[in-house]
C-alpha positions in Angstrom: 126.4 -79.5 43.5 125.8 -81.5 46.7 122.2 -82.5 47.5 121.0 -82.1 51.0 118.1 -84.4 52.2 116.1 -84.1 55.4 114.8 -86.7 57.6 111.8 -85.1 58.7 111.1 -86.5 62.4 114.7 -86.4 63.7 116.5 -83.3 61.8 119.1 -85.4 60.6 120.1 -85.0 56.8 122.0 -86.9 54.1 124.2 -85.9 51.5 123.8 -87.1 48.1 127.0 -86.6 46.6 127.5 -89.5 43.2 130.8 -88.1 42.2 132.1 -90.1 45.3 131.9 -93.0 43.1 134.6 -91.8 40.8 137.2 -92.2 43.6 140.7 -93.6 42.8 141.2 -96.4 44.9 144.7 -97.9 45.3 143.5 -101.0 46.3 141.0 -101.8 43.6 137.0 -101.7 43.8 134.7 -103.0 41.4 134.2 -99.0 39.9 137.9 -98.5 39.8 139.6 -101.0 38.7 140.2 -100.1 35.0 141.6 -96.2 36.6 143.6 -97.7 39.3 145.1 -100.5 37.3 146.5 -97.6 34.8 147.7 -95.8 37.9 149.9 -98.7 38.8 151.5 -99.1 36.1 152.8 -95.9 35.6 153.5 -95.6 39.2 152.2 -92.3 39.8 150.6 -91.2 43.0 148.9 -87.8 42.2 149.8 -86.3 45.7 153.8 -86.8 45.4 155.9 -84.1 44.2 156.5 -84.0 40.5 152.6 -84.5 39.8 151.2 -81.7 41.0 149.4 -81.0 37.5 147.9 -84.4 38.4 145.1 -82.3 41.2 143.6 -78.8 40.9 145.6 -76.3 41.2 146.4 -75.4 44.9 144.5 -72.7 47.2 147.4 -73.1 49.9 151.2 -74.5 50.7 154.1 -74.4 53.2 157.3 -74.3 52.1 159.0 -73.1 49.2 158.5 -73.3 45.2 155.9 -71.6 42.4 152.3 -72.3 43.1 151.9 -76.0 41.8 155.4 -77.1 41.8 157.8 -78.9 43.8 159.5 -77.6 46.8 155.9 -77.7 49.3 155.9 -79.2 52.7 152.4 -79.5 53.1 150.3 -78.6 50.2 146.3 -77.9 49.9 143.9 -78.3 46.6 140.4 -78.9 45.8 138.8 -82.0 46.4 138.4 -83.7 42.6 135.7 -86.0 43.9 133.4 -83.4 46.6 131.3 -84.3 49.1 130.2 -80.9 49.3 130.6 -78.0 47.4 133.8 -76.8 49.2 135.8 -79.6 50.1 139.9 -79.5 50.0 142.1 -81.9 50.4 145.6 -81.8 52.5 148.3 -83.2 52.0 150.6 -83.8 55.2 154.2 -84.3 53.7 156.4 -84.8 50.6 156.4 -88.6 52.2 154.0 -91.4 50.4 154.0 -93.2 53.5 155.1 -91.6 56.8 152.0 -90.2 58.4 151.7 -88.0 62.4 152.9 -90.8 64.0 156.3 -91.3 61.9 156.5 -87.4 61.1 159.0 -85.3 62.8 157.4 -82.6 65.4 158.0 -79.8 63.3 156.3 -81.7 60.5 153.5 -82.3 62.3 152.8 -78.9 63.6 153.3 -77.8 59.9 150.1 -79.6 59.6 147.9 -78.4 62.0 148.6 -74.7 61.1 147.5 -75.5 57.7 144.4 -77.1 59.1 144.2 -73.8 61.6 144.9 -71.7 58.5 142.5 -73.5 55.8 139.5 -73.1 58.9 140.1 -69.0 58.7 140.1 -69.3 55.6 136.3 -71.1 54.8 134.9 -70.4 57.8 132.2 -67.4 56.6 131.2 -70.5 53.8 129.6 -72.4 56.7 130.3 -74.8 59.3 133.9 -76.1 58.5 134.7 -80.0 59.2 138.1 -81.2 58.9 139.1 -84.8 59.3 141.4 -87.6 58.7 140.6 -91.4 57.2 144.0 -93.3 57.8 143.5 -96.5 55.9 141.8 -98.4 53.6 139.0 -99.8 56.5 138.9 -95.5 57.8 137.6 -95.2 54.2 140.8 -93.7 52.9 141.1 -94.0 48.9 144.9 -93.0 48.6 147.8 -94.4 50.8 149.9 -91.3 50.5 148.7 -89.6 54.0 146.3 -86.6 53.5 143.4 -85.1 55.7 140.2 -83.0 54.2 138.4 -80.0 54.7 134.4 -79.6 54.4 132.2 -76.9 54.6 128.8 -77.6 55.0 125.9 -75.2 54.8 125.1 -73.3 58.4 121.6 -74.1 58.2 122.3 -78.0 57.9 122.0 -79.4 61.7 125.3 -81.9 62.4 124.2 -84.6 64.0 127.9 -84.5 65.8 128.4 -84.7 70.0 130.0 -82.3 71.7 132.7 -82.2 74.1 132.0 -84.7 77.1 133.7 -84.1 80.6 137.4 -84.5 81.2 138.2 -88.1 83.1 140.8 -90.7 82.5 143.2 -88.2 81.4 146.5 -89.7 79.5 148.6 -87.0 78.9 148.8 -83.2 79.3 151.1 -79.6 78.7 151.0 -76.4 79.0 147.8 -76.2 76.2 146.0 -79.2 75.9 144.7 -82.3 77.5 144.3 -86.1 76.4 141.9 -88.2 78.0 139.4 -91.3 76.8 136.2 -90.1 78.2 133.3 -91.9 79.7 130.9 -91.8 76.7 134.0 -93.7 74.5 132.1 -95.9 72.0 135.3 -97.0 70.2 138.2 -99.2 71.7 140.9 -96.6 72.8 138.9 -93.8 71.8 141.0 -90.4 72.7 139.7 -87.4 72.7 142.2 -84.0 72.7 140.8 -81.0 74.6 142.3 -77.4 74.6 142.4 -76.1 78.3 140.7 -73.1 77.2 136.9 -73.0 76.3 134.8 -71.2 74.3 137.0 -71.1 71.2 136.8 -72.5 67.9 139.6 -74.0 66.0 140.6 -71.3 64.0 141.8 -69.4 66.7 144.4 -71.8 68.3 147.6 -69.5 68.1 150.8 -70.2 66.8 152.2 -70.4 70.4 149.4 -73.4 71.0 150.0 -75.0 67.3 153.5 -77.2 68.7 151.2 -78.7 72.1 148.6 -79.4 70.0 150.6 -81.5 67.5 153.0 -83.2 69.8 149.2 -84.4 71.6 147.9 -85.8 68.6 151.6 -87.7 67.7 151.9 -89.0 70.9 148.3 -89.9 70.9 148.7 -91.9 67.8 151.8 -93.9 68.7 150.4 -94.6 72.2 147.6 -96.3 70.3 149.7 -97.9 68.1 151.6 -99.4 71.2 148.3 -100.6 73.1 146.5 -102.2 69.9 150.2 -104.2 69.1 150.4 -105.5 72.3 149.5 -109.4 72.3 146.7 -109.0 74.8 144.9 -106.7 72.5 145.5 -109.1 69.6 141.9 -110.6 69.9 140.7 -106.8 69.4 142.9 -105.8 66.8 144.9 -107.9 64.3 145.7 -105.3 61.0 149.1 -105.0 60.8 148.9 -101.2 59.9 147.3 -98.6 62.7 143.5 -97.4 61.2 141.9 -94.8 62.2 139.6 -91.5 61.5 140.0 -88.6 63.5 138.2 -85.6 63.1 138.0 -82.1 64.6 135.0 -80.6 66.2 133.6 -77.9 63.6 131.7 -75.4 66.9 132.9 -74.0 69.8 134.1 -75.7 72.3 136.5 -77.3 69.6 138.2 -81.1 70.9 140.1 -83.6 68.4 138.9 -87.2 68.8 140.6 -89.7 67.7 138.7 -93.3 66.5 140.8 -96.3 66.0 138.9 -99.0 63.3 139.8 -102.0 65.5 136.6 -102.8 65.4 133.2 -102.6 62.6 130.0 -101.6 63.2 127.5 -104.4 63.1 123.2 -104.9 62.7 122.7 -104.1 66.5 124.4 -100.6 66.1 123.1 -99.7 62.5 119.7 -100.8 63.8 119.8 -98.8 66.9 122.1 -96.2 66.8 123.8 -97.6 69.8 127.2 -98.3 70.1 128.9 -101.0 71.6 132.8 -100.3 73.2 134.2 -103.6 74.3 137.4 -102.0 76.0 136.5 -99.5 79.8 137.5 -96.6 78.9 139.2 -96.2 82.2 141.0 -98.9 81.7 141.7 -97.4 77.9 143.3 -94.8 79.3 145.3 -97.0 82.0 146.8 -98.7 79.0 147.4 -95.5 77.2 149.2 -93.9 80.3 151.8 -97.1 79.8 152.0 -97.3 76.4 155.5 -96.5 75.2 157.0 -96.1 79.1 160.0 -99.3 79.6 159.1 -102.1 82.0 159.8 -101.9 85.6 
């Protein structure tokens, strides 16, 4: 059971959760090694097809097979290792390696109707959080690209900010709007917006579900393009894109997008400040180029 701990002047709260620690980690950690090292020899990445009797069995899939068999294109199952006491994990693609960005369209919208699905699904349980770590520095523990689902308590306050006003937009359609607003405390920070308020996730149709992912693909490759580009290489030298991205659990629903090119150091811990060395106007300046040929 997760253990919910109040700060009693500001309202925040902490989780304490110790079956974190028990993690796999596929590059090694000091509490994993001895797991992880057993895991390489045999070769066996527990969220490929074949080792589905590797994670608890599944609450949801797309695509075709027996419950807990091959044949899924995107596959959900309990978290081994919860934060909370509902927590899922899913699992974008057959693919150990090809993520949104490198996913075709139809993938990709696969994807975000299971996150639209898996939302309906919790959302009586409490205030449903779903979210991304891409990488090793986003706090990812498995390469093999997967998102997870949360459901925290409705009478725990999120210490989360809401949707901030539309400027320095970078793409649109029909549905949804991309834009690095003014409160941006990451370096190409994007934010994805529905054009329609008052809504929560879980009701973005089926007709909406194709705008929303092509958004969130382009998104990603447009910040792939800006952090490659040699002028950013001062700000950003992993050779893989990091990132979190997470979706906003109320109403007023957004996506926002963080890229890791940057850590968090003792002014920001010690303040709760954040420092954004890249405008986000001119963010979303680079963004509009990113990906268009010269001239």
């Amino acid at each position: 059971m997760a253990k919910y701990v109040p700060d009693i002047k500001t309202q925040r709260w902490v989780i304490i959760s110790p079956s974190r620690t028990k993690r796999p980690y596929e590059e090694e950690n000091s509490e994993s090694k001895i797991q992880n090292s057993e895991l390489k020899k045999q070769n066996v990445c527990p969220f490929c097809p074949g080792n589905e009797g590797m994670t608890p069995p599944e609450v949801y899939r797309m695509g075709t097979g027996a419950p807990d068999q091959p044949g899924w294109e995107v596959r959900v199952v309990p978290n081994k290792y919860p934060i909370t006491d509902i927590h899922e994990v899913i699992i974008h693609s057959v693919s150990d390696t090809d993520d949104i960005e490198e996913l075709s369209l139809e993938q990709v919208t696969k994807i975000f109707t299971a996150y639209r699905d898996r939302y309906r699904a919790n959302q009586e349980m409490g205030q449903v959080m779903i979210f991304c770590n891409h990488g090793l520095g986003a706090g990812a523990s498995l390469n093999h690209p997967h998102s997870q689902l949360v459901v925290v308590p409705n009478q725990i306050n999120l210490d989360a900010v809401e949707m901030e006003p539309i400027n320095n937009v970078v793409e649109e359609n029909t549905n949804f709007v991309t834009y690095c607003p003014d409160f941006s405390q990451w370096p190409f920070e994007v934010w994805i917006a529905p054009k329609i308020k008052e809504k929560r996730f879980g009701e973005v149709t089926d007709t909406e579900l194709p705008d929303l992912a092509k958004v969130v693909k382009d998104g990603l490759k447009k910040i792939q393009i800006a952090l490659s580009d040699p002028l950013n290489a001062t700000l950003y030298e992993a050779k893989h894109l990091v990132y979190n991205y997470y979706i906003y659990h109320g109403k007023n629903w957004f996506l926002r997008i963080i890229p890791r090119a940057i850590h968090r150091a003792g002014f920001e811990l010690g303040t709760g400040l954040s420092v954004n060395v890249m405008d986000p106007t001119k963010a979303s300046e680079w963004l509009v180029k990113a990906g268009k040929p010269e001239g």
